[in-house]
DODRENPA-200356 format. One record per residue (C-alpha): residue number from 1; residue in three letters; x, y, z. Coordinates in pm, 1 decimal, decimal comma, always signed. Layout:
BEGIN
{NUM ALA {X Y Z}},
...
This chain:
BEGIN
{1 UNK {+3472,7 +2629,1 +15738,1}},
{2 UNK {+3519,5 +2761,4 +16080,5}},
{3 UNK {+3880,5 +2962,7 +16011,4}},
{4 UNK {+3657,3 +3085,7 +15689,4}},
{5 UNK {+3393,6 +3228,5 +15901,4}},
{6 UNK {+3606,6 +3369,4 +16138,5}},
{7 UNK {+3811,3 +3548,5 +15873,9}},
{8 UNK {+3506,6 +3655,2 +15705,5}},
{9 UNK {+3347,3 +3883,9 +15993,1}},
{10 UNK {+3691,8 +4126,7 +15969,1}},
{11 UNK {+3700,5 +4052,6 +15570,8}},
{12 UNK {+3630,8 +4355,9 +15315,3}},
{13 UNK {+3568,0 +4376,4 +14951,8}},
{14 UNK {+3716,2 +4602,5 +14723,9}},
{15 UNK {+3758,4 +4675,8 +14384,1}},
{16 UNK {+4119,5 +4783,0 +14262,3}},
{17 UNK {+4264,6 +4936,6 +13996,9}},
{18 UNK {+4565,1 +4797,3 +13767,4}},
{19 UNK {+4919,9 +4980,4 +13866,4}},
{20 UNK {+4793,8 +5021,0 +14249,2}},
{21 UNK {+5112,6 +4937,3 +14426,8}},
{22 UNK {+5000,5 +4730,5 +14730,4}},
{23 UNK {+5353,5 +4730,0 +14911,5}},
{24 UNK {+5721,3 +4828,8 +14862,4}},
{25 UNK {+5953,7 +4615,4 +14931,2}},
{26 UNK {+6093,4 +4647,6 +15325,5}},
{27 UNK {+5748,1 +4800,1 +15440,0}},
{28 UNK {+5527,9 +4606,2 +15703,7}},
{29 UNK {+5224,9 +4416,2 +15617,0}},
{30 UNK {+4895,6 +4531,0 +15726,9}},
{31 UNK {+4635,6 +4374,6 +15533,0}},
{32 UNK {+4642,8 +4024,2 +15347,5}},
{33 UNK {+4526,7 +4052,6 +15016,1}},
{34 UNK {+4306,6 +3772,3 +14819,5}},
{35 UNK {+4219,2 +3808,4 +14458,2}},
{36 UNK {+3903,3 +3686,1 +14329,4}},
{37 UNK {+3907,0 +3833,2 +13991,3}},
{38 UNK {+4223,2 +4008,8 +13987,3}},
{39 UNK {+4614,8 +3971,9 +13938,9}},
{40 UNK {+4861,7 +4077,9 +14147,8}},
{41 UNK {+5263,0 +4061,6 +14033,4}},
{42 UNK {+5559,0 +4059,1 +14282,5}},
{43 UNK {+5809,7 +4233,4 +14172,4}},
{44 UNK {+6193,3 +4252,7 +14277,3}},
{45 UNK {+6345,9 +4588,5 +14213,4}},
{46 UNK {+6806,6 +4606,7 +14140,6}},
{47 UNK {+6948,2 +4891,8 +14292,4}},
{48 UNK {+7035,6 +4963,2 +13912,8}},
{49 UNK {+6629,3 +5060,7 +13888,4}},
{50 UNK {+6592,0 +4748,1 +13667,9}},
{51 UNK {+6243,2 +4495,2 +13739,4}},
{52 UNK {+6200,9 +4171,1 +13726,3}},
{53 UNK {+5813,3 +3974,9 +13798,5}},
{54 UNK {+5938,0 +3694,9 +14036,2}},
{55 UNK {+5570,3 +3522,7 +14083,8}},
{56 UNK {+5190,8 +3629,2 +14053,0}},
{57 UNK {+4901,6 +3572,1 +14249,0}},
{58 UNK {+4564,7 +3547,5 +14139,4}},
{59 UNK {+4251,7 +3325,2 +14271,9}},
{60 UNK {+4444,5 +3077,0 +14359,3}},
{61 UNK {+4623,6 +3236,0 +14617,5}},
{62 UNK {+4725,8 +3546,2 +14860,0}},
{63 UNK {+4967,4 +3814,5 +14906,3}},
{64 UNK {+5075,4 +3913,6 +15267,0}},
{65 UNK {+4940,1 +3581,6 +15437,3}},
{66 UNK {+5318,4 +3421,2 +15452,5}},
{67 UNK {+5458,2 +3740,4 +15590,2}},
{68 UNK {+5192,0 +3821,6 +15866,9}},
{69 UNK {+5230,6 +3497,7 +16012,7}},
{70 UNK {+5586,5 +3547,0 +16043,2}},
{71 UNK {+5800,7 +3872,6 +16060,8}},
{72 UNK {+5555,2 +4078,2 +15948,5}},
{73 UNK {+5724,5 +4292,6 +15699,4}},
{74 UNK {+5734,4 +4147,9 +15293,3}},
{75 UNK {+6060,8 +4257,8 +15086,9}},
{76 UNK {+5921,8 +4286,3 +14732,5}},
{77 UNK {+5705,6 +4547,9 +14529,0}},
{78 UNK {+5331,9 +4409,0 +14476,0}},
{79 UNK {+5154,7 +4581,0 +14196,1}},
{80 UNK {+4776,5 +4506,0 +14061,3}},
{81 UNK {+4838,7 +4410,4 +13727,4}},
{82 UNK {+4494,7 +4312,6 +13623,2}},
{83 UNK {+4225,2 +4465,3 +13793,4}},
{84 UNK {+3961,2 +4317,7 +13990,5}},
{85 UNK {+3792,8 +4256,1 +14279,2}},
{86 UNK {+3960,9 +4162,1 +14595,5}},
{87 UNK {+3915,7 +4052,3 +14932,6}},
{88 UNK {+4111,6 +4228,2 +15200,3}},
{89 UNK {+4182,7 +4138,4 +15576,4}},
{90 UNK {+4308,4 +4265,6 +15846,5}},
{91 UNK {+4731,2 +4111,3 +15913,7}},
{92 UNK {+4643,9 +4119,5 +16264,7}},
{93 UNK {+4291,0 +3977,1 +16245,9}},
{94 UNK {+4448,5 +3690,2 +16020,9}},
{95 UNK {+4753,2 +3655,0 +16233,6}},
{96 UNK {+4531,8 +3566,4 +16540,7}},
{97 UNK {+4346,0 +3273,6 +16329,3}},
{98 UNK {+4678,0 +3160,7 +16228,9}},
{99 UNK {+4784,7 +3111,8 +16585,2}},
{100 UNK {+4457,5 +2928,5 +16688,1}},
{101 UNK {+4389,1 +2724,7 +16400,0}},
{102 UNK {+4603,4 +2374,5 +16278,9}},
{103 UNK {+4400,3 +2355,5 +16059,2}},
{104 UNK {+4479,4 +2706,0 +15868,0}},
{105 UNK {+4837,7 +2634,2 +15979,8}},
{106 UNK {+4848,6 +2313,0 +15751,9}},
{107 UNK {+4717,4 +2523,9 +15420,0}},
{108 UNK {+4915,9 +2774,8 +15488,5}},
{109 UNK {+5236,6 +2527,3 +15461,0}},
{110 UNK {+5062,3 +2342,5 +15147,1}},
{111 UNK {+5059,4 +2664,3 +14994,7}},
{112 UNK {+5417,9 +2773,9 +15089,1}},
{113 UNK {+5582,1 +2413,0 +14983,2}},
{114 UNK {+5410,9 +2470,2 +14626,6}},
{115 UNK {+5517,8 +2854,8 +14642,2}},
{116 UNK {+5849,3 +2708,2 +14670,7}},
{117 UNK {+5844,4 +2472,9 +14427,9}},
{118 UNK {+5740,5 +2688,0 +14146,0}},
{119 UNK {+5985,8 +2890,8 +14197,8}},
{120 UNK {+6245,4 +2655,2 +14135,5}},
{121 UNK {+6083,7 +2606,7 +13823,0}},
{122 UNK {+6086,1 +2925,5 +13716,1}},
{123 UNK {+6447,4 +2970,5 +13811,3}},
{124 UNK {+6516,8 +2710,8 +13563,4}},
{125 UNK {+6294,5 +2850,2 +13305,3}},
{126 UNK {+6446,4 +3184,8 +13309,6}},
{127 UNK {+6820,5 +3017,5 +13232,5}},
{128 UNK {+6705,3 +2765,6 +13011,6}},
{129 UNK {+6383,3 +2807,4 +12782,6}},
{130 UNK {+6338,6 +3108,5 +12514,2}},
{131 UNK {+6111,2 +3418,9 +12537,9}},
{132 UNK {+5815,7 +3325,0 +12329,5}},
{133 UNK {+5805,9 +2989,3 +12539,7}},
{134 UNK {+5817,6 +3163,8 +12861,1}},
{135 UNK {+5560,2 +3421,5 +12735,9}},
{136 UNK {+5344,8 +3140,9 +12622,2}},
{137 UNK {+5373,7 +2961,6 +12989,7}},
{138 UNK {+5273,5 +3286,3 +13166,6}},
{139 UNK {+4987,6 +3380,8 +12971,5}},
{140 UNK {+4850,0 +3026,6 +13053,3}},
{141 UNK {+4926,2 +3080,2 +13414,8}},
{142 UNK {+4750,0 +3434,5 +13417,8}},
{143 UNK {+4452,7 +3249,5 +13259,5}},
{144 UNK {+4414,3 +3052,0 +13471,9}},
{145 UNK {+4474,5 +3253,8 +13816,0}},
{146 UNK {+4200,1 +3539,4 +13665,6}},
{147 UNK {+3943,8 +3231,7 +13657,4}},
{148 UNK {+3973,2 +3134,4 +13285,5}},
{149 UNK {+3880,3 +3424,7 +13110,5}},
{150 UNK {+4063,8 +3511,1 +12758,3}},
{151 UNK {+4083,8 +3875,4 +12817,9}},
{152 UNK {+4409,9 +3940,9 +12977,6}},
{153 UNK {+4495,1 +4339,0 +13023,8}},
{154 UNK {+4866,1 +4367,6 +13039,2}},
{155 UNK {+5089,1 +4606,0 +12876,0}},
{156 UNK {+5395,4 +4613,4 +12700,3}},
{157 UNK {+5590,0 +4730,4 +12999,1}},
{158 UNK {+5477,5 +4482,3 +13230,3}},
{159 UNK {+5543,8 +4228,7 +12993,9}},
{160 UNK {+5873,1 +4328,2 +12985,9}},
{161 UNK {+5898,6 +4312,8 +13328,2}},
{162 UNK {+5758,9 +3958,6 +13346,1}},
{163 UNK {+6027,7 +3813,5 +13117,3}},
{164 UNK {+6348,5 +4037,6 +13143,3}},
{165 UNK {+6397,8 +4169,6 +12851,7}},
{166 UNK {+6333,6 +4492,8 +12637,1}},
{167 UNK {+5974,0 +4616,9 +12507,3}},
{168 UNK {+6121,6 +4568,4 +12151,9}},
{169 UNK {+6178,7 +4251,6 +12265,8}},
{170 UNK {+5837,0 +4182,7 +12355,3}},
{171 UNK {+5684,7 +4318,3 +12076,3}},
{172 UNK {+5868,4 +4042,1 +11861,7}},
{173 UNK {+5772,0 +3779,2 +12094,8}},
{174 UNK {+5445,8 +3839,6 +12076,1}},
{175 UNK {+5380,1 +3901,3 +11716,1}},
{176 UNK {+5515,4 +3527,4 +11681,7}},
{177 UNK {+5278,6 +3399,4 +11890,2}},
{178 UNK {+5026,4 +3640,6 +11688,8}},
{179 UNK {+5108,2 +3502,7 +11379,0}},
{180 UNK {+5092,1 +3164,8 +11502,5}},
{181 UNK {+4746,2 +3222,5 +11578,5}},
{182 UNK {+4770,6 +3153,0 +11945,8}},
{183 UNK {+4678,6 +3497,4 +12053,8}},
{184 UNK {+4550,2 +3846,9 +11966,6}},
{185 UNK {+4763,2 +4130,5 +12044,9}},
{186 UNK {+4689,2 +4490,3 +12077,0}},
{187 UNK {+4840,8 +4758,3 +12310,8}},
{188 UNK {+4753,0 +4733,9 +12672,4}},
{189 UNK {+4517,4 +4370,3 +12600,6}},
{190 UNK {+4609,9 +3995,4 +12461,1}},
{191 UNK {+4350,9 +3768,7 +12389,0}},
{192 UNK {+4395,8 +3399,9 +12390,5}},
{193 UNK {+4292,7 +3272,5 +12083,0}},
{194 UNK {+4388,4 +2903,2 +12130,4}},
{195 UNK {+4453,9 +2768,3 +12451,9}},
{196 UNK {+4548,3 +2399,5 +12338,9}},
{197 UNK {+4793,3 +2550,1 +12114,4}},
{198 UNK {+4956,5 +2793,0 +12346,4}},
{199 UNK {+5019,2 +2507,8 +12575,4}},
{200 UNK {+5202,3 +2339,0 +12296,8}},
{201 UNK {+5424,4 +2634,6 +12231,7}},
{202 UNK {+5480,0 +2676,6 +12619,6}},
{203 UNK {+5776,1 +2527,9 +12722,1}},
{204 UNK {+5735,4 +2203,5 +12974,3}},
{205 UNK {+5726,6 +2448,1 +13278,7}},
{206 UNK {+5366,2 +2458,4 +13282,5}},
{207 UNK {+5268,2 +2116,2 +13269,2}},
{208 UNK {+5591,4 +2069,1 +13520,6}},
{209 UNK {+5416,8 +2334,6 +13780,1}},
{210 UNK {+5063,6 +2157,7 +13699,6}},
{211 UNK {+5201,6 +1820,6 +13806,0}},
{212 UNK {+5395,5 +1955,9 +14119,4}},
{213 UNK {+5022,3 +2110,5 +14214,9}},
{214 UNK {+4847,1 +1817,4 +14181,5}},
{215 UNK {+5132,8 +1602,0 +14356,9}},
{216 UNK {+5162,0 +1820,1 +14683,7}},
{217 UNK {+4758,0 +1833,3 +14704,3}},
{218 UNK {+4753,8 +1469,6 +14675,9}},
{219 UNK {+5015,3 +1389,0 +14948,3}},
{220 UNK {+4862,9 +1649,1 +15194,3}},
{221 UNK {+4516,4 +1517,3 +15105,4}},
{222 UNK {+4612,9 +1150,0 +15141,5}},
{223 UNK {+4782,3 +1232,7 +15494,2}},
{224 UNK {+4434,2 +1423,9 +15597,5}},
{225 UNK {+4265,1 +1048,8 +15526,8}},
{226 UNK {+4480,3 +876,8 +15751,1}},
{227 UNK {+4577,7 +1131,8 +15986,7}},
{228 UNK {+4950,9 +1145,0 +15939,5}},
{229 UNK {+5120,9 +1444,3 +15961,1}},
């Protein structure tokens, strides 16, 4: 509660707008960025001009708060891609209750471990799982990180973005998962439909990453209760 308060008195609130790019990759990091309602996508960039989504961050998380503790400087585009409302903080201002709290130390490393870890995962689930079952995974994971709501505002391009591949592409990807009931698709919005059934269509990647969250909160919990590191 403390590191919260102390954040708090340098923390702003702003609303932002879907396509605002936050960063570019190689460019120093000034202000750590928390969604509350929003999305925000990291993006890597090929010198060929070709994009890629590598991981999102929504509620659940930050953007910037790795980086200002460390080098300072974050190496990857980060775009809104649903708009919302964010809070906003100062990297210097969070770098100094980094340094002089364990406490935000420890979440910070909970956070990174399980940053990690999904992205194993979704290493694996680019090489191994189709399209529709990858498209089905993230639109549970954007669900959830926009605080559960069924409206999710993403266009074709981004979509393409988020699983490699052509807008054609995810035009046909979609419609299957259209016709399957699972969601509503229109240009620029999906609407989840069925949940339960979009997690059955989603390949094992999401349970997977919902397993991995609950197992590194548990250990880091458990060694809180008997003060193990």
């Amino acid at each position: 509660m403390a590191d919260f308060d102390r954040l708090a008195k340098v923390a702003g609130l702003v609303d932002l707008e879907r396509g605002l790019v936050l960063y570019e990759a190689e460019t120093t990091v000034d202000k750590v960025w928390f969604p509350e309602t929003g999305l925000i996508s990291i993006i890597s960039c090929m010198l060929s001009g070709s994009m890629i989504e590598t991981s999102v961050v929504g509620c659940e998380g930050g953007l910037g708060f790795i980086e200002a503790a460390g080098g300072g400087m974050v190496f990857s585009r980060a775009v809104v891609q649903v708009p919302g409302r964010f809070v906003s903080v100062p990297a210097a201002s969070y770098r100094a209750a980094f340094d002089g709290s364990a406490s935000l130390r420890s979440t910070v490393q909970d956070h990174t471990e399980l940053l990690l870890t999904e992205a194993r995962q979704a290493m694996a689930c680019v090489a191994l799982h189709s399209a529709p079952q990858r498209l089905a995974w993230w639109l549970l994971e954007a669900q959830d990180r926009i605080g559960g709501s069924n409206q999710l505002p993403l266009t074709q391009e981004f979509l393409a973005v988020m699983l490699g591949v052509t807008r054609p592409t995810v035009s046909i990807v979609a419609s299957e998962l259209q016709r399957a009931g699972l969601i509503n698709y229109r240009r620029g919005n999906i609407t989840v439909l069925n949940r339960e059934g979009l997690e059955r269509e989603a390949c094992e990647c999401y349970a997977t990453t919902q397993h991995f969250r609950r197992q590194i909160e548990g250990l880091h919990t458990g060694s809180a209760r008997t003060g193990t590191e």
